[in-house]
N, C-alpha and C positions, 0 to 999 in steps of 0.2 A: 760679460756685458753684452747686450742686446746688437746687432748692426756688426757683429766682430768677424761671422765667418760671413766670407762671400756667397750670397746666395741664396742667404737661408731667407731673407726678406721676401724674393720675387717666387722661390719653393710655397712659401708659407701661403702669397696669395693667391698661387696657382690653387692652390689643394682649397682653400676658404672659398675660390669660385665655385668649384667642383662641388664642394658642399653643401653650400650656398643653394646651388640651380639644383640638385639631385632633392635638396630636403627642405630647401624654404629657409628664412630665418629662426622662427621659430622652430626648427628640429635640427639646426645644424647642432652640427655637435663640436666644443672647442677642441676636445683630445680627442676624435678624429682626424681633426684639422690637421692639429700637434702633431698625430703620429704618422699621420700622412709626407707629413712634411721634414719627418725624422727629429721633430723638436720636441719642446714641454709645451703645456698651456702657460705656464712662466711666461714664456719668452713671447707668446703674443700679447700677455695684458702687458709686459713690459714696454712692448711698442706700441699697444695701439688703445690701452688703456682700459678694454671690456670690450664683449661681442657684438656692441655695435659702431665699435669704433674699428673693429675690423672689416665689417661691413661697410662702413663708409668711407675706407679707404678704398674700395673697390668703385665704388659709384658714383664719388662726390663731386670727382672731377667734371665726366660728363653729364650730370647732374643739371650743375653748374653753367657748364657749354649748352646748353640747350634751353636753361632758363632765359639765358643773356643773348641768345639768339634771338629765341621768341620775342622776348622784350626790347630790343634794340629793335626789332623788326616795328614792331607795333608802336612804337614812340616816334622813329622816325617818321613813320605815315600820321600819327596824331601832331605832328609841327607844321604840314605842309601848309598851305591855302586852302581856307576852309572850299573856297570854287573848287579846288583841287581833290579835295576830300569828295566831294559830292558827285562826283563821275565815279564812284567806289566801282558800281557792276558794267559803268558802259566804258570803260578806256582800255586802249587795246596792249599800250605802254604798260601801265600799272598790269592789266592779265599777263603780261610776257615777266615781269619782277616777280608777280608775286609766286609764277610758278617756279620763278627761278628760286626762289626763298624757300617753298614749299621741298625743293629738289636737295638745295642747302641740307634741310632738316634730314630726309632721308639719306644723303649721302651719312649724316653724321651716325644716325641710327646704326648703318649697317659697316660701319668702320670698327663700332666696337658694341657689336649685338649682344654680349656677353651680358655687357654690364647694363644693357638697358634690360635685357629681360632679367637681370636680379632687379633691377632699379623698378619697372613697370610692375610682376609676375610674381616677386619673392621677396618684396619688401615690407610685409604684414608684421607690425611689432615693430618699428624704426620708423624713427623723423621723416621716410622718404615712405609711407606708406600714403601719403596724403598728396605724394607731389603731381599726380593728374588734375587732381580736385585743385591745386595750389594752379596751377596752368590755367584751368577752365577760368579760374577766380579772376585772373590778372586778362584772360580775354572778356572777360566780362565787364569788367574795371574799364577797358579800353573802348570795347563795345556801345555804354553809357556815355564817356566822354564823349564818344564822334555824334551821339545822337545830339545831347549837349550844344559841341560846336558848332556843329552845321545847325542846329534849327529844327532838327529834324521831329514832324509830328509825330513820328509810330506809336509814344506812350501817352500821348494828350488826346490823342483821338483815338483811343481804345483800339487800335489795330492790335496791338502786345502790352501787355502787363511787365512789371519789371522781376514776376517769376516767370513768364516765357522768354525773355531773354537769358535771363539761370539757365534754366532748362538746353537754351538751343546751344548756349557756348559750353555746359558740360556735355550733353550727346556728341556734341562738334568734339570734342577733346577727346573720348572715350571713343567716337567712334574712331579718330584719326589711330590710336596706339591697338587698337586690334592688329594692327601688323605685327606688331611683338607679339601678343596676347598669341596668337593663330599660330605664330612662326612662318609668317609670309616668306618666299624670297622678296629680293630688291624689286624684283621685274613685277612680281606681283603684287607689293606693295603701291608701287609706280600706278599701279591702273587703281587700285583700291581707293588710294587718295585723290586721282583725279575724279573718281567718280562720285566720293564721299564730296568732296569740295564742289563741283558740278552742281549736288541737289541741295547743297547749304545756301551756295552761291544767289540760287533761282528763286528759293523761300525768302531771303533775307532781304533781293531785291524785291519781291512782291511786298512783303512787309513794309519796305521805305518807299516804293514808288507804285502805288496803286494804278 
């Protein structure tokens, strides 16, 4: 029975990561895994049901963690007072939060950089092969709402179109995860984000406040 000897569990996704980041999903190979791991291919569809159910035992968690961050992040600022909402670029409160949030994320990234670069880098062929685009989608979702709330003219008076908004919250997302993409360190990560966020920041307030 599957879960019997000690070990062979956390063996198996040792060896499935290895695999995983060396050849992609698409070329991992199950009875590599297996034999890496001194098991059968048995004994992983046992436990994890098919090859991407091993895979997503690696990643789903901080998958997961970092959807619920981003989103609790962005819900919490869409409740506030919409007055409150509309100092977005001039409050000096909200820059000190939001960098602190921004810092949240990277701490999380680099706690368990493993699984974000299968999650970001080698998830082609799996449910999470879409999950930046799935990120950019839900900042865009949020994006609309604050124009919404606040009043805000950006798409009534032709300043942006509601495909340069697409456009700026996916480059915004794609460019934020080039830390993984590159293999940044933290340290350089840390300045990449602030700099990427810096020229998002500048456009996004020209756009709203002419």
């Amino acid at each position: 029975m599957a879960n019997r000897i000690e070990g062979v569990t956390e063996k198996l996704l040792e060896c499935a990561m290895r695999e995983f980041l060396e050849n992609g999903y698409g070329g991992a190979s199950m009875r590599t895994i297996s034999d890496n791991a001194g098991t059968t291919p048995r004994s992983i569809y046992t436990r994890y049901g098919d090859k991407e159910g091993l895979f997503s035992a690696l990643v789903e968690q901080p998958a997961n963690e970092l959807r619920e961050l981003f989103i609790s992040y962005m819900d919490n600022y869409s409740k506030r007072p919409v007055d409150v909402q509309k100092t977005l670029f001039h409050n000096d409160d909200f820059e000190r939060e939001f960098n602190g949030y921004m810092q949240s994320i990277i701490e999380l990234l680099y706690s368990k950089p493993d699984e974000f670069r299968l999650l970001i880098c080698r998830s082609e062929g799996t449910k999470y092969a879409s999950f930046v685009e799935e990120l950019a989608e839900i900042n865009e979702r949020y994006t609309l709402q604050y124009i919404e709330a606040t009043g805000s003219d950006v798409i009534s008076s032709g300043r942006a179109g509601k495909q340069l908004i697409h456009l700026l919250c996916s480059s915004y997302m794609y460019g934020f995860f080039e830390v993984v993409r590159h293999g940044m360190s933290k340290e350089e990560a840390e300045v990449h984000i602030a700099q990427l966020q810096a020229f998002f920041a500048h456009g996004w307030d020209k756009l709203f406040n002419p």
